[in-house]
ROKE-74589 format. One record per residue (C-alpha): residue number from 0; residue in one letter; x, y, z. Coordinates in steps of 0.5 Angstrom, whole numbers. Example, Ala and Ser with C-alpha at 12.3 -4.5 7.8 and 13.67 -1.06 7.14 Angstrom:
BEGIN
<num=0; residuo=A; xx=25; yy=-9; zz=16> .
<num=1; residuo=S; xx=27; yy=-2; zz=14> .
END
This chain:
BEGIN
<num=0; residuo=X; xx=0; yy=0; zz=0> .
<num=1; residuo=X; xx=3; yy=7; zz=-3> .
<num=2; residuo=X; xx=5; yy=12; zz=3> .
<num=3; residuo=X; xx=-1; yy=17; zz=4> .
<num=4; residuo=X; xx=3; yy=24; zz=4> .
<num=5; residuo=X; xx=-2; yy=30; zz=5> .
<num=6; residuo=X; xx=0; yy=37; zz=1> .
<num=7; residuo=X; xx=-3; yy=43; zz=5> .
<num=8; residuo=X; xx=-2; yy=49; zz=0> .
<num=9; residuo=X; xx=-2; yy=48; zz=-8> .
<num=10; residuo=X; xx=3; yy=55; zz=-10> .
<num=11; residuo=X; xx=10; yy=53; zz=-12> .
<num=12; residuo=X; xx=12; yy=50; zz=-7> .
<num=13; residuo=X; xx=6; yy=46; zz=-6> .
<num=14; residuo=X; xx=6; yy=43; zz=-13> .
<num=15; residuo=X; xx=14; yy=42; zz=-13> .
<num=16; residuo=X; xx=13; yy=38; zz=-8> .
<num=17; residuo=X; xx=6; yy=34; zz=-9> .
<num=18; residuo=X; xx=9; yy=32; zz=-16> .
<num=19; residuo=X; xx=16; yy=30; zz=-13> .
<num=20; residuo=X; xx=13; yy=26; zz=-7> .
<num=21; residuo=X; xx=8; yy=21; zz=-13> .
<num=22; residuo=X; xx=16; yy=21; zz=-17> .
<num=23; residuo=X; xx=18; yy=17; zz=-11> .
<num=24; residuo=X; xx=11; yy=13; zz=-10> .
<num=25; residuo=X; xx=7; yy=15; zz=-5> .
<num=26; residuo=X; xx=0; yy=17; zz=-6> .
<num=27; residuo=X; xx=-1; yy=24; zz=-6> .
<num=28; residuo=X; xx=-6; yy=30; zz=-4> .
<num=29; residuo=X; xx=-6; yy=37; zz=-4> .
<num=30; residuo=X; xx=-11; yy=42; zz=-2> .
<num=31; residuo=X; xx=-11; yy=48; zz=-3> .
<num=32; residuo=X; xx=-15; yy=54; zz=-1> .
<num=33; residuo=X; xx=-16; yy=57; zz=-7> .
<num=34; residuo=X; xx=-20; yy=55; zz=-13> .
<num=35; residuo=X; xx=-14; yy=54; zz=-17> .
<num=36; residuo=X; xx=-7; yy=52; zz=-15> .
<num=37; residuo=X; xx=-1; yy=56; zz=-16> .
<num=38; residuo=X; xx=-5; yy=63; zz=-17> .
<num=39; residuo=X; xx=1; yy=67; zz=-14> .
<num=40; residuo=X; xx=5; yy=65; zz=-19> .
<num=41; residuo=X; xx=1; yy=69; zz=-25> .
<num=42; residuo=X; xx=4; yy=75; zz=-21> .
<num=43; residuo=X; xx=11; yy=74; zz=-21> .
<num=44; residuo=X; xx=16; yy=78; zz=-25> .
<num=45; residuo=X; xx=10; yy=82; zz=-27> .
<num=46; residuo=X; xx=7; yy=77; zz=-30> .
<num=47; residuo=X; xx=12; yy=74; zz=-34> .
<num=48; residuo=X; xx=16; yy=69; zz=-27> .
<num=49; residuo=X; xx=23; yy=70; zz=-27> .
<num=50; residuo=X; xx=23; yy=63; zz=-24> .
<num=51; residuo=X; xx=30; yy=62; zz=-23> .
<num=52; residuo=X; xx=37; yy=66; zz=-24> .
<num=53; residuo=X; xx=44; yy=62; zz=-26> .
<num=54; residuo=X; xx=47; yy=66; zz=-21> .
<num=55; residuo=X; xx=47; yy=62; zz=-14> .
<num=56; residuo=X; xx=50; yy=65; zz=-9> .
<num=57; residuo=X; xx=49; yy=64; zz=-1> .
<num=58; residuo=X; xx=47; yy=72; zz=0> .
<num=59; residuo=X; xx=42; yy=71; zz=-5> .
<num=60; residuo=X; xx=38; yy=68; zz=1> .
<num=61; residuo=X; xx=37; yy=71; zz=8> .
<num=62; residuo=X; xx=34; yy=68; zz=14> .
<num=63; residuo=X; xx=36; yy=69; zz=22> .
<num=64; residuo=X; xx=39; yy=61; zz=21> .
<num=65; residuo=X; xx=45; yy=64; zz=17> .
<num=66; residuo=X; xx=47; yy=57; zz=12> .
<num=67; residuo=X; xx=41; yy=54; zz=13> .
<num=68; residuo=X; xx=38; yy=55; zz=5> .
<num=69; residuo=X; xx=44; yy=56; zz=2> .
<num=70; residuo=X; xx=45; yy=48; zz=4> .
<num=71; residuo=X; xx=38; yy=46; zz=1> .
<num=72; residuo=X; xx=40; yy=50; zz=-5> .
<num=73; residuo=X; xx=46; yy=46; zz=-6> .
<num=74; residuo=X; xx=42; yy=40; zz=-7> .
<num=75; residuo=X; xx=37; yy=42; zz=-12> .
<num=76; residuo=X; xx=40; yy=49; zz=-15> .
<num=77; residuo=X; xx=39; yy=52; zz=-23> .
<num=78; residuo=X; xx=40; yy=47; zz=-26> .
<num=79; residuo=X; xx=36; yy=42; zz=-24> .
<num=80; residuo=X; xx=30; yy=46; zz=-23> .
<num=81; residuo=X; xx=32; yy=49; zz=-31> .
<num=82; residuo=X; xx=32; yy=42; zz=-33> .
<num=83; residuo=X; xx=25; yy=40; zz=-28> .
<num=84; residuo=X; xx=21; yy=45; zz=-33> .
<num=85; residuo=X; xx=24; yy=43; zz=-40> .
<num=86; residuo=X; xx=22; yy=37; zz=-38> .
<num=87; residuo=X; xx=15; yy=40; zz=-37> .
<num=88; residuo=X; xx=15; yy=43; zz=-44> .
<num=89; residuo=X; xx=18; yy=50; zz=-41> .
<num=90; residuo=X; xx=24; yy=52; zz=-45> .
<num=91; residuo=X; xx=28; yy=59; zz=-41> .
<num=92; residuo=X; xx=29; yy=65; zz=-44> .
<num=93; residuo=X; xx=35; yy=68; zz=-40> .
<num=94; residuo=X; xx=35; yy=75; zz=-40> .
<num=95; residuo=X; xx=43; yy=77; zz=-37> .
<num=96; residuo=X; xx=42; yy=69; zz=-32> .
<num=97; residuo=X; xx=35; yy=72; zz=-30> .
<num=98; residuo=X; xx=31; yy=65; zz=-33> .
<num=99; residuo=X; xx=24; yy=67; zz=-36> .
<num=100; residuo=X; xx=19; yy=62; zz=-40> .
<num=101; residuo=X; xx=21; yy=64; zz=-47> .
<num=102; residuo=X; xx=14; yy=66; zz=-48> .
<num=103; residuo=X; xx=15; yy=71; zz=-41> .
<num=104; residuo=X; xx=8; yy=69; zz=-40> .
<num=105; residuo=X; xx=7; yy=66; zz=-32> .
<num=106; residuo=X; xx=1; yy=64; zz=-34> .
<num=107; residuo=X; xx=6; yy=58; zz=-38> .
<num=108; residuo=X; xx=9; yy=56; zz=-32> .
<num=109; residuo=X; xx=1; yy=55; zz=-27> .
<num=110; residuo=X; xx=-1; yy=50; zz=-33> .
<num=111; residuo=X; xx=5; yy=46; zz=-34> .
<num=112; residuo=X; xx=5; yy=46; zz=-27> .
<num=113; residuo=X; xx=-3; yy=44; zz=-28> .
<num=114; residuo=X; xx=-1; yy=40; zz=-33> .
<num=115; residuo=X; xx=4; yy=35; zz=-29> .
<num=116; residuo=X; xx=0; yy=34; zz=-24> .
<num=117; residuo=X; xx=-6; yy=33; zz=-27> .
<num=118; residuo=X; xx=-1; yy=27; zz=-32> .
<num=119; residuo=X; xx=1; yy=25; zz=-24> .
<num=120; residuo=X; xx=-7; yy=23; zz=-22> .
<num=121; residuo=X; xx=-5; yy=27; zz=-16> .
<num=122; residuo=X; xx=-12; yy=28; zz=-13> .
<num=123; residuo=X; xx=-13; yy=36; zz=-13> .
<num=124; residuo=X; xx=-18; yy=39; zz=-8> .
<num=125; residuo=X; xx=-19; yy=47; zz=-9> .
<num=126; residuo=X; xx=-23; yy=52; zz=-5> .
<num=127; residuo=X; xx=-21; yy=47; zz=2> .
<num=128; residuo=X; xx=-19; yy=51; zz=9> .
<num=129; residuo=X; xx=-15; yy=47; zz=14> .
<num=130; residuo=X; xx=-16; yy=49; zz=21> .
<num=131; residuo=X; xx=-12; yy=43; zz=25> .
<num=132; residuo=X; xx=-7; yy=38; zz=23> .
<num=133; residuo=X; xx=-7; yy=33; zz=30> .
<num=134; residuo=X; xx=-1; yy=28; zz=30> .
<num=135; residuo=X; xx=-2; yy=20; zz=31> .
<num=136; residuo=X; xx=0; yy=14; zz=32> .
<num=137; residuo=X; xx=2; yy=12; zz=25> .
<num=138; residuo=X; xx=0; yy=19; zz=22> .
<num=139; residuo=X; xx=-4; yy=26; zz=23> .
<num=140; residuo=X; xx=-10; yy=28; zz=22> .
<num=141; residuo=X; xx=-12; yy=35; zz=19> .
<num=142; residuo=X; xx=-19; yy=38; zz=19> .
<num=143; residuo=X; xx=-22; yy=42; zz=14> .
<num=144; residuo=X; xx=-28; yy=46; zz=11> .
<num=145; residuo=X; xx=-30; yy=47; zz=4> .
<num=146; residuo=X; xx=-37; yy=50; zz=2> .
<num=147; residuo=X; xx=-38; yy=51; zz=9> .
<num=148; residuo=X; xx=-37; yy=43; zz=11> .
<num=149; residuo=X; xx=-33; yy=41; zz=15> .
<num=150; residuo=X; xx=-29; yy=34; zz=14> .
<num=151; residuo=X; xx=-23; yy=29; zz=16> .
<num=152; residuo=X; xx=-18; yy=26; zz=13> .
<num=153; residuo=X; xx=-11; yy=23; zz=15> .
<num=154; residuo=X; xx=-4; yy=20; zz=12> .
<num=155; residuo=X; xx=3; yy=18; zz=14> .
<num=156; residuo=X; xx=6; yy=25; zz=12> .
<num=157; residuo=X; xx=3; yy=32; zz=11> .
<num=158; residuo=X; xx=7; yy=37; zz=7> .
<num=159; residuo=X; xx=5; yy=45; zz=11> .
<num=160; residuo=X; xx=7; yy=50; zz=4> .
<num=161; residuo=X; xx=2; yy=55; zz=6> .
<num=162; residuo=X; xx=6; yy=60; zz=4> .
<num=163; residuo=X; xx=6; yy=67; zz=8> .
<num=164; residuo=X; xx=2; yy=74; zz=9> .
<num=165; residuo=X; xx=5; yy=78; zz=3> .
<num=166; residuo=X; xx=-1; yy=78; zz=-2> .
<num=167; residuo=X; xx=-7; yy=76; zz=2> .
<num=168; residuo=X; xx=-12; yy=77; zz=-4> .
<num=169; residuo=X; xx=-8; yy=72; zz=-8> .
<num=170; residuo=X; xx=-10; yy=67; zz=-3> .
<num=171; residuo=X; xx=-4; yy=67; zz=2> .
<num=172; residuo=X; xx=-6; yy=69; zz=8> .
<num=173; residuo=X; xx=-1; yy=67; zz=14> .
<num=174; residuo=X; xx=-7; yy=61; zz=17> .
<num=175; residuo=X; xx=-1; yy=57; zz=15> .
<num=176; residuo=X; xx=3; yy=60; zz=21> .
<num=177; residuo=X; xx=-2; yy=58; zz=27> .
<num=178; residuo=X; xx=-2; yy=51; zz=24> .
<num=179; residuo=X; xx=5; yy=52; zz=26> .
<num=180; residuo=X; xx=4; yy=54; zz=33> .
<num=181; residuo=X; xx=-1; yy=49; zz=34> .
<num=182; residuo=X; xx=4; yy=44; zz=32> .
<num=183; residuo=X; xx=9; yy=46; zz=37> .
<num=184; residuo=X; xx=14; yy=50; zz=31> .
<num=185; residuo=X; xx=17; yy=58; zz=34> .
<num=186; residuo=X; xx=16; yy=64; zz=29> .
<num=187; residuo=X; xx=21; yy=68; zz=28> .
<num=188; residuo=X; xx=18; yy=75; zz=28> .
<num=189; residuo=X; xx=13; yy=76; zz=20> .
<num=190; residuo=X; xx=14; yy=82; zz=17> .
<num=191; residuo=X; xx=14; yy=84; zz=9> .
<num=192; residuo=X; xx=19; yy=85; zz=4> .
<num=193; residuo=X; xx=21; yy=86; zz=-3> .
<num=194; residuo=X; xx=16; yy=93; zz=-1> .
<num=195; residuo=X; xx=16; yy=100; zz=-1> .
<num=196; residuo=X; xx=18; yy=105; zz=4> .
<num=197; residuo=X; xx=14; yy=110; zz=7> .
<num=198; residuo=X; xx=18; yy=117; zz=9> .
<num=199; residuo=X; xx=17; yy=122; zz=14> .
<num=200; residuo=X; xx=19; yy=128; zz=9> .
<num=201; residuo=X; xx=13; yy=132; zz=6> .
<num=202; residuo=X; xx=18; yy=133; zz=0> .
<num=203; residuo=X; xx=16; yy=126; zz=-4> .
<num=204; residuo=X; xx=10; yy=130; zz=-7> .
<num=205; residuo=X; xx=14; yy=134; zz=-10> .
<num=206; residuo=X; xx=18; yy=129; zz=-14> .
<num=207; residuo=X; xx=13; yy=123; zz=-15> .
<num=208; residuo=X; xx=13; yy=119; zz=-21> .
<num=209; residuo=X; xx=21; yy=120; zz=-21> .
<num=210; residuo=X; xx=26; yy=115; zz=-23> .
<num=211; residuo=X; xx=34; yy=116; zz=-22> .
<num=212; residuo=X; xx=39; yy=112; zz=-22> .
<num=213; residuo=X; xx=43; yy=112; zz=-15> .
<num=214; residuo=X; xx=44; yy=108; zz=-8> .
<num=215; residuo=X; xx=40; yy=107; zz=-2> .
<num=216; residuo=X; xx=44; yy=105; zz=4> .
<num=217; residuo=X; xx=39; yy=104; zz=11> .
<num=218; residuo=X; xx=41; yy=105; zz=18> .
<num=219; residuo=X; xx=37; yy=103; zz=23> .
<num=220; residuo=X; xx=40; yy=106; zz=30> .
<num=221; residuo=X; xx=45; yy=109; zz=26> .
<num=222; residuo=X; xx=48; yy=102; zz=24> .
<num=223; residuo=X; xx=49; yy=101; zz=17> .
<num=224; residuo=X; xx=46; yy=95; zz=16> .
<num=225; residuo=X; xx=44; yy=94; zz=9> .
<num=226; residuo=X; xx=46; yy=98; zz=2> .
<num=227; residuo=X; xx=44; yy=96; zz=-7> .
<num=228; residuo=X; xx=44; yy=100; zz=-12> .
<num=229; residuo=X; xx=40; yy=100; zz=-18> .
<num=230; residuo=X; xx=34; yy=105; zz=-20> .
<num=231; residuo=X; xx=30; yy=108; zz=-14> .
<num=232; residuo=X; xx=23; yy=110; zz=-16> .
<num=233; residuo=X; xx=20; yy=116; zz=-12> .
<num=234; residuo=X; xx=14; yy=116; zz=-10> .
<num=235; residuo=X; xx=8; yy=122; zz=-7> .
<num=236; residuo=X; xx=9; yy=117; zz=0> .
<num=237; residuo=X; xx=18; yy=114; zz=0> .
<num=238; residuo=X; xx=22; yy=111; zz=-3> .
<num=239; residuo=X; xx=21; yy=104; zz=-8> .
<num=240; residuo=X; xx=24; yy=100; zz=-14> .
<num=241; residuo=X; xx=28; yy=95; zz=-14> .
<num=242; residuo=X; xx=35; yy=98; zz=-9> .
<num=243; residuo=X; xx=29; yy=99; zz=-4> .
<num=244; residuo=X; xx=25; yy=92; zz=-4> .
<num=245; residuo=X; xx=32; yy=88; zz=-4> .
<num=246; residuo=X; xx=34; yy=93; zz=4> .
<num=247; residuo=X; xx=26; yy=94; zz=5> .
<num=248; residuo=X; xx=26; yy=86; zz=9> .
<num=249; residuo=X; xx=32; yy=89; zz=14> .
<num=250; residuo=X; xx=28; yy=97; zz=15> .
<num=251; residuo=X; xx=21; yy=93; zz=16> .
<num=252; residuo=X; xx=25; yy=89; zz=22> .
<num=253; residuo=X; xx=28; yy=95; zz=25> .
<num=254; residuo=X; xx=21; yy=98; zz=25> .
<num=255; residuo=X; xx=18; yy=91; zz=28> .
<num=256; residuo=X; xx=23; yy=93; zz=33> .
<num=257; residuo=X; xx=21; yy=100; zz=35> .
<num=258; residuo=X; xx=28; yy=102; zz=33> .
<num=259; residuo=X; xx=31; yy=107; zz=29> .
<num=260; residuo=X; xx=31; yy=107; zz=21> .
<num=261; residuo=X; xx=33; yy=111; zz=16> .
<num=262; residuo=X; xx=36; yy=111; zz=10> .
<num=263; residuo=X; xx=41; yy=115; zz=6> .
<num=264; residuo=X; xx=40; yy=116; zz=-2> .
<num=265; residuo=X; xx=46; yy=117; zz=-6> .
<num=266; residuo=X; xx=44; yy=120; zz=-13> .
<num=267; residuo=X; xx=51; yy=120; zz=-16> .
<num=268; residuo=X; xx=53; yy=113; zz=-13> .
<num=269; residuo=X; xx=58; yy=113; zz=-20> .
<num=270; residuo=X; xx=63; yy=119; zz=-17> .
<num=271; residuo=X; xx=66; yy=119; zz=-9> .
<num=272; residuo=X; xx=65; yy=125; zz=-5> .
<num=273; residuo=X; xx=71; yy=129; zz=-7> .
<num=274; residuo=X; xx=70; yy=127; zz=-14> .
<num=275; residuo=X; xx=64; yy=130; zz=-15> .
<num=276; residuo=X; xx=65; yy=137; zz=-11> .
<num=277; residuo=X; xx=70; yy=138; zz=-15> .
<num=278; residuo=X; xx=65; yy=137; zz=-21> .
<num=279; residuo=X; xx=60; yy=141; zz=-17> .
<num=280; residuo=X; xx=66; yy=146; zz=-18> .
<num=281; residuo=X; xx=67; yy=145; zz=-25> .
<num=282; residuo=X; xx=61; yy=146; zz=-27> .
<num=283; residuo=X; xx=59; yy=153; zz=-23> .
<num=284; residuo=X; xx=66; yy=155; zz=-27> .
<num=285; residuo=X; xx=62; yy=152; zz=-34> .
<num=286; residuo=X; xx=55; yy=154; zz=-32> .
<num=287; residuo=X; xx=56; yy=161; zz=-30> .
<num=288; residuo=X; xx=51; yy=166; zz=-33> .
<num=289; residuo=X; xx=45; yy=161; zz=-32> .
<num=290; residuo=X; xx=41; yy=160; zz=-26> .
<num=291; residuo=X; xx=41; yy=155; zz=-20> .
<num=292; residuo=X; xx=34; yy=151; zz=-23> .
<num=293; residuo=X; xx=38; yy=150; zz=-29> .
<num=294; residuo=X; xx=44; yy=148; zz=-25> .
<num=295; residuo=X; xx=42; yy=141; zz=-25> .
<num=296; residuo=X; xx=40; yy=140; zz=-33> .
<num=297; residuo=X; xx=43; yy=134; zz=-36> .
<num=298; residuo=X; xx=45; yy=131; zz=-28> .
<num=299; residuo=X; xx=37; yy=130; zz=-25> .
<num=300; residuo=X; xx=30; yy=131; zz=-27> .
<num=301; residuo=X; xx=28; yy=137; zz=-25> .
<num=302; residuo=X; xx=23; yy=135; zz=-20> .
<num=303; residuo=X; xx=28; yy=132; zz=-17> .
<num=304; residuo=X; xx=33; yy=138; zz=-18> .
<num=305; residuo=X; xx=29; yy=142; zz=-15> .
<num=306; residuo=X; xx=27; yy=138; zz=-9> .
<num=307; residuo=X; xx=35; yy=138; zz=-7> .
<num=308; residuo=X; xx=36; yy=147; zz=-8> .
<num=309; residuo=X; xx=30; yy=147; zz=-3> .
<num=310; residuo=X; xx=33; yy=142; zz=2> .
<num=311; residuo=X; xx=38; yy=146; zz=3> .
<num=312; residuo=X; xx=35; yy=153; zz=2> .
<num=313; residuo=X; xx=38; yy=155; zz=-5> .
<num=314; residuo=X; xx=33; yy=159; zz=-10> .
<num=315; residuo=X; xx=32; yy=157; zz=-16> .
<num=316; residuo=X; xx=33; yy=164; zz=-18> .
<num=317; residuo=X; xx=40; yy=164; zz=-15> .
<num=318; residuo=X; xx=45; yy=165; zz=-20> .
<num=319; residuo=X; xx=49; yy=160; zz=-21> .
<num=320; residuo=X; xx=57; yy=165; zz=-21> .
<num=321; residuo=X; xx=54; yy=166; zz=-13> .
<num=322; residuo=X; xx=56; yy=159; zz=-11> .
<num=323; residuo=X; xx=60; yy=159; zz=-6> .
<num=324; residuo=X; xx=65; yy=154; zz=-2> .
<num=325; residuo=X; xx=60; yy=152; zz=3> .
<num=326; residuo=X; xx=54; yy=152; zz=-3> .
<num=327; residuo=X; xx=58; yy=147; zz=-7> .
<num=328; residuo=X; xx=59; yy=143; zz=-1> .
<num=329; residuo=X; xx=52; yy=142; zz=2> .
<num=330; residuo=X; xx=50; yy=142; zz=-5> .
<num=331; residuo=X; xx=55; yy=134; zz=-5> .
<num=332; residuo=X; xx=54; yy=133; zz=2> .
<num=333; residuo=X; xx=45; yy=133; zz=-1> .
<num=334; residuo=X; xx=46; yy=129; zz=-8> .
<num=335; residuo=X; xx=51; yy=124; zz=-4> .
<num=336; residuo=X; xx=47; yy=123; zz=2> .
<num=337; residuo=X; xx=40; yy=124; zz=3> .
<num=338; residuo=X; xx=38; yy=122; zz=10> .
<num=339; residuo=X; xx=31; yy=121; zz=9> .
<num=340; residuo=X; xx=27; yy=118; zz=16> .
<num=341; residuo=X; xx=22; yy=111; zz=15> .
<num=342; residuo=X; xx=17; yy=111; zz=19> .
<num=343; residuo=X; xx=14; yy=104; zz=17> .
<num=344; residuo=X; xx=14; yy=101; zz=10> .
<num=345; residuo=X; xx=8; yy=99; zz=5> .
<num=346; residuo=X; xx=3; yy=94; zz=8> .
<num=347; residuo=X; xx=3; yy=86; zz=7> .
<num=348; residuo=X; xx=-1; yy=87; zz=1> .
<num=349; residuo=X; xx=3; yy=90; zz=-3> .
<num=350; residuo=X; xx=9; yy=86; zz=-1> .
<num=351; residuo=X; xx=11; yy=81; zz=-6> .
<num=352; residuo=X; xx=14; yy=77; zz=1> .
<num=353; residuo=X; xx=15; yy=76; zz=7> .
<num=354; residuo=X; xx=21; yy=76; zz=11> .
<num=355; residuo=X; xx=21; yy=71; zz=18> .
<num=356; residuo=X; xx=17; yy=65; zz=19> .
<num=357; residuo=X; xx=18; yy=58; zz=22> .
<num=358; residuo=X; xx=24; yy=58; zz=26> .
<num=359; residuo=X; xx=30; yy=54; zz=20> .
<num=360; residuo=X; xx=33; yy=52; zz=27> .
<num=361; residuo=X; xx=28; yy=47; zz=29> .
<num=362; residuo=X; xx=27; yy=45; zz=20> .
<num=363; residuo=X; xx=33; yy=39; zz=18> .
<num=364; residuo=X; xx=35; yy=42; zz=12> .
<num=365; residuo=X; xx=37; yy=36; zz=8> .
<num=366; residuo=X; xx=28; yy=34; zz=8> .
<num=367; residuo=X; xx=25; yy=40; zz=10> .
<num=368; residuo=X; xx=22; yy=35; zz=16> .
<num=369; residuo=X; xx=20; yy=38; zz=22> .
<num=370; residuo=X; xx=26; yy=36; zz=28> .
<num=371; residuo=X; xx=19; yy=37; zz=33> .
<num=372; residuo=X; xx=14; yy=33; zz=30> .
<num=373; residuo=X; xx=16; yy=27; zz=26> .
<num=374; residuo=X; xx=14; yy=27; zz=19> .
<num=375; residuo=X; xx=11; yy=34; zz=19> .
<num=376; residuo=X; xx=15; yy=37; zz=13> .
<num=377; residuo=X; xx=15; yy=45; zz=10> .
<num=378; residuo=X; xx=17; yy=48; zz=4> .
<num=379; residuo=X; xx=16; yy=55; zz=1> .
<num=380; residuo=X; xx=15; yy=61; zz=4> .
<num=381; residuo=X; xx=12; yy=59; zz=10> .
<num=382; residuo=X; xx=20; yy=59; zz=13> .
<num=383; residuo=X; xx=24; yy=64; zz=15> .
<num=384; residuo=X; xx=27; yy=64; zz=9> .
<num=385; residuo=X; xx=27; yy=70; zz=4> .
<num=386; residuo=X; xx=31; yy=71; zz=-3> .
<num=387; residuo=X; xx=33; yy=78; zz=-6> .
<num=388; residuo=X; xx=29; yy=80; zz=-14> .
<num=389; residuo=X; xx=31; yy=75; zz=-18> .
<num=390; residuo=X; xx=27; yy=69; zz=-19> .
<num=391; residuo=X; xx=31; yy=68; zz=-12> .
<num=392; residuo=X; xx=24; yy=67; zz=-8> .
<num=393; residuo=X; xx=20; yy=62; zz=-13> .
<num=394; residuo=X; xx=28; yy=58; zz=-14> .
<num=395; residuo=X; xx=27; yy=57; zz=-6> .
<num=396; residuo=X; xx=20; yy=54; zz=-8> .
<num=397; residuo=X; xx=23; yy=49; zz=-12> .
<num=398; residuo=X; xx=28; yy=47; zz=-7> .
<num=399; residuo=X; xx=24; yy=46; zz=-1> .
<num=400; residuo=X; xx=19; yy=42; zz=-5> .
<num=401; residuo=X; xx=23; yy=38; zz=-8> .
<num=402; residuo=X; xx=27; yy=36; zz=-1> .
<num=403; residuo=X; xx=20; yy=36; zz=3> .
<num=404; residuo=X; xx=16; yy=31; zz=-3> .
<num=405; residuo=X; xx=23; yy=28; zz=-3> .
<num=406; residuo=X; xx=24; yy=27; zz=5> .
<num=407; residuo=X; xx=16; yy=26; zz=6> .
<num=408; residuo=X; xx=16; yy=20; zz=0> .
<num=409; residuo=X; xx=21; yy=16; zz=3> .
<num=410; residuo=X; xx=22; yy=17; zz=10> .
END
């Protein structure tokens, strides 16, 4: 007789596992919440999914259990989860080692996984919520609601891939963590990431819609903690773009904590501070004749130009041959050091992840089985476990369902 192993979540990590867990025998269920399996998968890469990168390294992956994810990693990495999908029919399009399907359609990638599923006779059950796994003798038993029905069913494994808090109107809504808790597992503090940061300075009205390269550098009780680069998006409310979501898991922890958070944005990131007052200098001596507002042209946008001249008190009607020392000075020390204050970041709706979950400590890495509850297994985002953009969170998936449905299948 088969080993019944019981999926509880049908996202990426979910459908990893189920079709990996009937590869390797076992009769397999999975539940899942919405009515079809893997819907936040049609919102990856803006709907194109960027489901893995060739680019693996153990910075990639954040957790408070440092090494935990980069040991799962090196047993189920790029290659193989490149060749899981052609596999599947779904050929990568690679984008500077950023993997795409080749009709950079995420919808592709929900059929394929349908698809396989479905070829596999996994049983699959929609618009079921589970609100109690209780361990037995030989297995659990898992209570659950559909159509406002409640039912039992039991098996030898159970599979908890039910995702985070990030993006609740795609069908993840955190329940998984309560079945955690009541399983015995401890949570590392749940907070958004890859998300946009609310800022104290009215100035953001004023330069909403402006897009600019530069770095962002974060400190949280005046410690610098975390810095990227890349194109920042400034918003009516903060700060966003890519550089921001990549520090955004590290301010939403300072603020979890009532610390202090800030951030530094530097609009020049390709010139040292030295190197840029001395263009400052040279473009005071170029540009004399002009006035301040013009001063900036072919630097910033003006919006953003004009923002900076304010901060610092500097009219735009000042003519550019009455800067002095001190003007050229302040005027680096605002282009290359913006303090900007969070006061909190954008809520778990708009987050695409969470960072923190169920504490890696008390998960083996090699199976993702639980070392509190023998035969209980996790995967995906529901661990404490959080990858930088870059197909890095949907590749974690894919390795922690494999290991799971793996692990699961064969213990």
């Amino acid at each position: 007789m088969k080993k019944r192993v019981i999926i509880i979540g049908g996202g990426a990590a979910g459908s990893m596992a189920a079709l990996t867990a009937a590869q390797n025998g076992a009769d397999v269920l999975l539940l899942e919440q919405n009515e079809i399996i893997g819907r936040k998968i049609l919102s990856t890469g803006n709907g194109r999914c960027n489901f893995t990168n060739r680019f693996q390294d153990p910075s990639c992956y954040r957790s408070d259990n440092s090494g935990f994810a980069w040991k799962s990693i090196g047993k189920f990495s790029e290659p193989e989860t490149t060749s899981f999908f052609k596999n599947l029919g779904i050929y990568p399009k690679d984008k500077n080692g950023y993997l795409y399907p080749w009709s950079e359609q995420a919808s592709a990638v929900r059929e394929a996984l349908e698809s396989a599923l479905k070829l596999a006779k996994i049983r699959i059950h929609t618009g079921v919520r589970v609100f109690g796994i209780i361990p037995k003798k030989n297995g659990f038993q898992i209570s659950f609601s559909k159509d406002g029905k409640k039912g039992m069913i039991s098996g030898e494994a159970v599979i908890l891939a039910a995702g985070s808090k990030a993006a609740a109107k795609l069908g993840s809504d955190g329940s998984g963590y309560d079945l955690a808790k009541m399983l015995g597992h401890k949570l590392v503090p749940v907070v958004p990431a890859l998300v946009q940061l609310r800022c104290r300075e009215k100035l953001y009205r004023q330069v909403a819609g402006v897009r600019t390269h530069g770095k962002v550098t974060v400190f949280i009780d005046r410690t610098e903690t975390a810095s990227d680069i890349g194109e920042l998006q400034l918003t009516d409310y903060g700060i966003s773009g890519i550089p921001v979501f990549q520090i955004s898991r590290y301010v939403a922890r300072g603020l979890y904590e009532k610390k202090e958070v800030f951030a530094e944005l530097d609009f020049m990131p390709d010139f040292g501070d030295v190197e840029f007052l001395q263009m400052l200098k040279e473009r005071k001596i170029r540009l004399d004749g002009l006035v301040m507002e013009q001063y900036f042209n072919g630097l910033f946008h003006k919006k953003l130009a004009g923002a900076l001249l304010k901060r610092i008190g500097i009219s735009g009607t000042m003519p550019v041959h009455d800067l002095g020392e001190e003007d050229l000075e302040r005027l680096c020390r605002i282009c290359k050091h913006f303090r900007t204050y969070i006061d909190k970041t954008n809520p778990f709706e708009q987050a695409q992840i969470c960072a923190g979950g169920v504490d890696t400590s008390e998960i083996d890495p090699d199976t993702m089985e639980s070392k509190l509850v023998k035969g209980l297994y996790f995967a995906g985002e529901i661990l404490d476990v959080d990858g930088i953009c870059g197909g890095y969170n949907l590749q974690w998936a894919w390795t922690s369902g494999y290991l799971a449905g793996k692990g699961a299948a064969n213990a």
